[in-house]
NUSE-593970 format. One line per field, with one value per residue (C-alpha): residue in one letter; x, y, z. Coordinates in nm, 2 decimals. Each point is the difference from the previous one (the first is absolute). Layout:
% residues N
pado a;...
u X;...
v Y;...
w Z;...
//
This chain:
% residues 332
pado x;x;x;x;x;x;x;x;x;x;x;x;x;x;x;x;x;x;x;x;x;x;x;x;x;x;x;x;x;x;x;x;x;x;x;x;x;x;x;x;x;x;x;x;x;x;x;x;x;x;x;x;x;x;x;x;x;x;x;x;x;x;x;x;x;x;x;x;x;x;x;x;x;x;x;x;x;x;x;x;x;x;x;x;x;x;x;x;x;x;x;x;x;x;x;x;x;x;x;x;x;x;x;x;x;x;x;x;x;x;x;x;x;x;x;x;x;x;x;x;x;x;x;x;x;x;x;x;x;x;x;x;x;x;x;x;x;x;x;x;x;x;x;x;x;x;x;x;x;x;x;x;x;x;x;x;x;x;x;x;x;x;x;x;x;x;x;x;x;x;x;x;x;x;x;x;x;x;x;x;x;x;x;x;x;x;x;x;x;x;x;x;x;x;x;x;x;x;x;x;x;x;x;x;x;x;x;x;x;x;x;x;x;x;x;x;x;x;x;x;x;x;x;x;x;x;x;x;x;x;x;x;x;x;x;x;x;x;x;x;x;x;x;x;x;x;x;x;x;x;x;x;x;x;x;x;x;x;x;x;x;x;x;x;x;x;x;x;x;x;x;x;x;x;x;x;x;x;x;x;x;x;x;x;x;x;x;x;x;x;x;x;x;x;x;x;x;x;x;x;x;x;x;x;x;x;x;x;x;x;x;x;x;x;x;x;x;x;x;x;x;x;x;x;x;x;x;x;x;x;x;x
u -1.11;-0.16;-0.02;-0.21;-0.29;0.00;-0.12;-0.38;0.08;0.27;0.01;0.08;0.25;0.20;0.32;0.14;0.35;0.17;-0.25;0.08;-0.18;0.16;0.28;0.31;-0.09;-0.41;-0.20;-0.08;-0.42;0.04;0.16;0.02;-0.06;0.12;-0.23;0.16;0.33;0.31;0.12;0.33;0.04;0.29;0.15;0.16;0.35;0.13;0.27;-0.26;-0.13;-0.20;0.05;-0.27;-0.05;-0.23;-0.23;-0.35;-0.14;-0.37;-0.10;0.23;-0.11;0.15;-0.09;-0.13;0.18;-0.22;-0.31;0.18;0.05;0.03;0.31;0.18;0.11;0.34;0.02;-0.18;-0.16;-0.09;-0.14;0.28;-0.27;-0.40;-0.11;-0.34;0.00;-0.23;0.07;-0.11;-0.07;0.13;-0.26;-0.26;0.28;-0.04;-0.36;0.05;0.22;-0.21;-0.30;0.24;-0.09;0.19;0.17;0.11;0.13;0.18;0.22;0.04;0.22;0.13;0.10;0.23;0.16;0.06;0.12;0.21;0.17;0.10;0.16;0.17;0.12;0.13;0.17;0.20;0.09;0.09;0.22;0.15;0.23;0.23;-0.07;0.18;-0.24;0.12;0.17;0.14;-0.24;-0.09;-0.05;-0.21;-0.22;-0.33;-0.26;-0.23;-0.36;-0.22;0.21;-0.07;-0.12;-0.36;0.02;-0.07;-0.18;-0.35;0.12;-0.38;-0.04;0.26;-0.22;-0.24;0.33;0.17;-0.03;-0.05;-0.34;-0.09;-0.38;-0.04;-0.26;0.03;-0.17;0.25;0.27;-0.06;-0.05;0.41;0.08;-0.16;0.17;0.35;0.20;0.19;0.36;0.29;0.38;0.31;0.21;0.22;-0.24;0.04;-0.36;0.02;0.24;0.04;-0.06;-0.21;-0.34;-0.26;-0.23;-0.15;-0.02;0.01;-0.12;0.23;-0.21;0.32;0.32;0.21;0.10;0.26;-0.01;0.35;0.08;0.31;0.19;0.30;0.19;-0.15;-0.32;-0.18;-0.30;-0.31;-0.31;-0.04;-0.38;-0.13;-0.34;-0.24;0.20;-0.07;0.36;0.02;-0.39;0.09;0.19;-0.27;-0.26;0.20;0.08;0.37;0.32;0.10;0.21;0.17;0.12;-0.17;0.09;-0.09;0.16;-0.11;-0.22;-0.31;-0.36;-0.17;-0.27;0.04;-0.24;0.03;-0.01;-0.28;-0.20;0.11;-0.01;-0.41;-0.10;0.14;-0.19;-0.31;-0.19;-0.10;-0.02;0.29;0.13;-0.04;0.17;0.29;0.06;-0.03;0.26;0.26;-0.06;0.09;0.32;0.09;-0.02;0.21;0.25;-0.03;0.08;0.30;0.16;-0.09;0.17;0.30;-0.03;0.01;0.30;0.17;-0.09;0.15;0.29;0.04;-0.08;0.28;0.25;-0.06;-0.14;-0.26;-0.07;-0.06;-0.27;-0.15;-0.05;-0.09;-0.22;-0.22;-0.02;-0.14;-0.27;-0.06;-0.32;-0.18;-0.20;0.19;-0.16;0.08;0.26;0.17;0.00;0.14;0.30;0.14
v -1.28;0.30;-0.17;-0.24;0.24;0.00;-0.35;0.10;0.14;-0.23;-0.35;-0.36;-0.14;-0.35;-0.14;-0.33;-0.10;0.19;0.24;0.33;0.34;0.26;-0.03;0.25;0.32;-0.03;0.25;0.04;-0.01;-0.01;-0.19;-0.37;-0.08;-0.36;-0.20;-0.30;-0.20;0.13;0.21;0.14;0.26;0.00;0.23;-0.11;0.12;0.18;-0.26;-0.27;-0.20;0.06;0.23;-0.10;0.36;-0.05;-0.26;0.02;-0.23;0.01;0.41;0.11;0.28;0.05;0.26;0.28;0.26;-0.06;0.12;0.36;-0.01;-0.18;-0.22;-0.25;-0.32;-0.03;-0.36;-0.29;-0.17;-0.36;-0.28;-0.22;-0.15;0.01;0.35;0.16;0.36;0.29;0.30;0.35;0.21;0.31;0.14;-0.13;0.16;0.32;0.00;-0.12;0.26;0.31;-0.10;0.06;-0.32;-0.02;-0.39;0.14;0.35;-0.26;-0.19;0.34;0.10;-0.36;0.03;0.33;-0.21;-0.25;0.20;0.20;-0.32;-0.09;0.36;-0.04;-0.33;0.09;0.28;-0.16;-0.22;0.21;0.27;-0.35;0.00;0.22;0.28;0.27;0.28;-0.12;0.36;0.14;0.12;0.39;0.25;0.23;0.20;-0.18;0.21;0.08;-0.04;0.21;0.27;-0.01;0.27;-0.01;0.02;0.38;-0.12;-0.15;-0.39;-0.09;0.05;-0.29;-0.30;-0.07;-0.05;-0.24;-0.36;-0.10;0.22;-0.22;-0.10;0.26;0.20;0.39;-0.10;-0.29;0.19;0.28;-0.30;-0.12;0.38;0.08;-0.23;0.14;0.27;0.17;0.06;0.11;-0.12;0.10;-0.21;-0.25;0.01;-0.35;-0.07;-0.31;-0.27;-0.35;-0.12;0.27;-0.07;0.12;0.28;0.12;-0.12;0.26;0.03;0.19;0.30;0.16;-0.03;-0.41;-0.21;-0.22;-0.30;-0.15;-0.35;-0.07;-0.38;0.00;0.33;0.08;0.23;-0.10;0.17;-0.24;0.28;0.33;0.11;0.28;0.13;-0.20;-0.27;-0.05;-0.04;-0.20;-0.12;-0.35;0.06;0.27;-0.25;-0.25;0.19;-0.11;0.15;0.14;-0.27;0.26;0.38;0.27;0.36;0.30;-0.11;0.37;0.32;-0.23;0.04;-0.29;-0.04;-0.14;-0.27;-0.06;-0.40;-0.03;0.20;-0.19;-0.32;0.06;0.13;-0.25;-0.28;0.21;-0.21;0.32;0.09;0.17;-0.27;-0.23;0.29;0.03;-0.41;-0.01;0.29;-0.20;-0.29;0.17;0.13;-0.32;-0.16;0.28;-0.07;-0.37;0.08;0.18;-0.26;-0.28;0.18;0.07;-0.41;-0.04;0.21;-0.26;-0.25;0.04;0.13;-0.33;-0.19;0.19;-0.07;-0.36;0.04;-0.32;0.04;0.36;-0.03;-0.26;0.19;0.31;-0.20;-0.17;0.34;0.14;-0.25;-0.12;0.30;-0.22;0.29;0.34;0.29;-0.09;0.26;-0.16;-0.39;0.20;0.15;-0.33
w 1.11;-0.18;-0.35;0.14;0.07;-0.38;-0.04;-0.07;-0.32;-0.11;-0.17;0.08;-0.24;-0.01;-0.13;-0.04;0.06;-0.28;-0.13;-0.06;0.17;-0.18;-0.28;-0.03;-0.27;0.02;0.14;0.37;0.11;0.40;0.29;0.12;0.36;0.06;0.19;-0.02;-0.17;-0.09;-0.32;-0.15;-0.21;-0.28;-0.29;-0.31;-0.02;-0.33;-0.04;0.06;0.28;0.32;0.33;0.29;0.14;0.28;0.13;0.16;0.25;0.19;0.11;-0.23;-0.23;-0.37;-0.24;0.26;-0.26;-0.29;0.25;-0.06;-0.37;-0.27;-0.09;-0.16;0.23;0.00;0.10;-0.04;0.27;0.05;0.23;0.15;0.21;-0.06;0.08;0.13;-0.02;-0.06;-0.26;0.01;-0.32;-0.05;-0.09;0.29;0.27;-0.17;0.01;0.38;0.06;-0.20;0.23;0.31;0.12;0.31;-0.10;-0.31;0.18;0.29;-0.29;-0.19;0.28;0.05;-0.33;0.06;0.21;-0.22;-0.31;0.30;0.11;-0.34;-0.03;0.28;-0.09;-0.34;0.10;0.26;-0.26;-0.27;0.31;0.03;-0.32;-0.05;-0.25;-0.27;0.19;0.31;0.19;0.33;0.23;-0.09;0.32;0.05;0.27;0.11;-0.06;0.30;-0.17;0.25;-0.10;-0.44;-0.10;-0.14;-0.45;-0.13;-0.30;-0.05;0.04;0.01;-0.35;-0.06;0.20;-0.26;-0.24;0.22;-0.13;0.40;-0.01;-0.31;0.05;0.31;-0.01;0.12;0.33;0.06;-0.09;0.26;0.27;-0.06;0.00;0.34;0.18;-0.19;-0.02;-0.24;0.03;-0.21;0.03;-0.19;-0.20;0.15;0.36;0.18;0.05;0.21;0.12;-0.07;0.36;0.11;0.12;-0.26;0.17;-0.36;-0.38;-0.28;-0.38;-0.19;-0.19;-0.18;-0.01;0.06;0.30;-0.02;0.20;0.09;0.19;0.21;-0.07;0.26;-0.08;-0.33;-0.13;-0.32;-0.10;-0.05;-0.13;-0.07;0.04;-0.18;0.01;0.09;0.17;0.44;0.15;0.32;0.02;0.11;0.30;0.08;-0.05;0.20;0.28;-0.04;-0.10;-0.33;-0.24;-0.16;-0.03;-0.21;-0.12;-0.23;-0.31;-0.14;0.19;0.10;0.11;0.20;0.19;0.33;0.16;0.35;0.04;0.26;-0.20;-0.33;0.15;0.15;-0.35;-0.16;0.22;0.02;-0.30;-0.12;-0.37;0.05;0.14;-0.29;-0.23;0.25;-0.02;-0.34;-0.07;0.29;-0.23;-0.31;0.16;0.15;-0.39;-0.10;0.24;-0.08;-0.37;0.09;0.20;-0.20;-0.30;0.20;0.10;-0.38;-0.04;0.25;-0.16;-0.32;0.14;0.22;-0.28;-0.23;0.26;0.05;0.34;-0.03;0.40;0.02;-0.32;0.12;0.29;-0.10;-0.30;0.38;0.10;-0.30;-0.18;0.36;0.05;-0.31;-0.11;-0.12;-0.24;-0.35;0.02;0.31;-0.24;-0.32;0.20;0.07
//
């Protein structure tokens, strides 16, 4: 397991039967790794009592999101049985990770996978109730990508701007653009296909993408990215199929990055490496806060309608990642 090559910096903690290791609404500091025992977290409902959202046995890791940034826990967690576990600090990670120590580079990646299969998860769940935005399927000609046109205006001059490029430097920068290249597509280009297998990633420069989602025979429209946003990186980085469809919501300018490429810079442990992790993991959290608020959405809706089943549900799926930015807890 790759958190456990973080054990050198973390710290042995214990707790009785009963004894709490992190309450609902206090501030995040780093992740759990349970050695030993058994714990369950749990959220205190609005209309009072208790939801368990998860539980957590021995290897079991809890917390790995507050490694990224800081957070608020959004349930509480406690011992049902004696527990031995270690806990790594924010803060020491970082440190780990601005050294590019190779342990701390091994679970930044483990933890894109992580924060990825919580995406996933969530969004299955929320394409899994029926919605107002919920549409027939719009057609429209797939656009053949090794055919775009190169942009006619100096789209290098927008980089530095891009919240992606945050922390680059001009050097690193130029490393992500030589493996890219710059096309331009019209408005209303199908991009790629849910289904399709996914040969490149692409960061938006100017212009939208909107990412749609298929549920039986209907289309509903989960993102739009504007500039600055990578479309399609985690089936690139996966080597697996796209989850979803995109197209040019608007006349749009995007660098395209081949995945081999993509994927053997972003493994490299390069400086460049560590920006191009960190900006996946800010776009993963971005993601993350759009779902959860459409999961908070459902929730009140379920809960207006009487549904107890479907909020309880929805309420598992929601305070069940334990740590969420501050802006994630609020929305809820």
């Amino acid at each position: 397991m790759a958190f456990a090559s973080l054990l050198p910096i973390s710290r042995a903690l214990s707790f009785k039967r009963g004894e709490r290791l992190v309450r609902q609404g206090e501030g995040s500091r780093g992740a759990f790794v349970i050695h030993s025992g058994r714990a369950a977290a749990e959220v205190a409902l609005p209309g009072g009592g208790m939801l368990t959202v998860a539980e957590f046995g021995a290897g079991d890791v809890f917390g790995e999101m507050a490694l990224v940034e800081r957070g608020v826990c959004s349930a509480s967690v406690s011992a049902i049985t004696d527990v031995e576990a270690a806990f790594v600090e924010r803060e020491d990670f970082r440190a780990l990770v601005a050294s590019r120590d190779s342990s701390a580079l091994e679970v930044q990646r483990a933890l894109t996978n992580v924060l990825a299969g919580k995406l996933r998860t969530l969004n299955a769940k929320v394409r899994s109730f029926p919605s107002a935005e919920d549409r027939a399927p719009s057609e429209a000609p797939m656009v053949d990508l090794a055919q775009a046109k190169a942009p006619a205006f100096d789209w290098r001059a927008f980089l530095p701007l891009l919240r992606f490029f945050e922390g680059f430097d001009r050097r690193e920068i130029d490393e992500v653009v030589a493996i890219a290249r710059p096309i331009e597509l019209p408005r209303g280009a199908w991009i790629f296909a849910a289904g399709e297998p996914a040969t490149s990633c692409l960061l938006v420069v100017r212009g939208a993408i909107e990412v749609l989602a298929r549920n039986g025979r209907l289309e509903r429209r989960v993102a739009i990215a504007g500039p600055g946003e990578l479309v399609g990186y985690l089936a690139a980085l996966d080597n697996a199929k796209h989850a979803a469809s995109a197209r040019a919501r608007e006349r749009t300018t995007l660098l395209e990055l081949p995945a081999e490429r993509f994927g053997t810079l972003y493994g490299s442990g390069s400086r460049t490496s560590v920006r191009l992790q960190h900006a996946i993991h800010a776009s993963l959290l971005r993601s993350l806060t759009r779902t959860n608020h459409l999961l908070a959405r459902l929730i009140s809706h379920a809960r207006l309608t009487d549904a107890a089943r479907q909020a309880a549900e929805l309420e598992s799926a929601l305070h069940g990642q334990i740590v969420r930015s501050d802006e994630n807890v609020n929305s809820s």
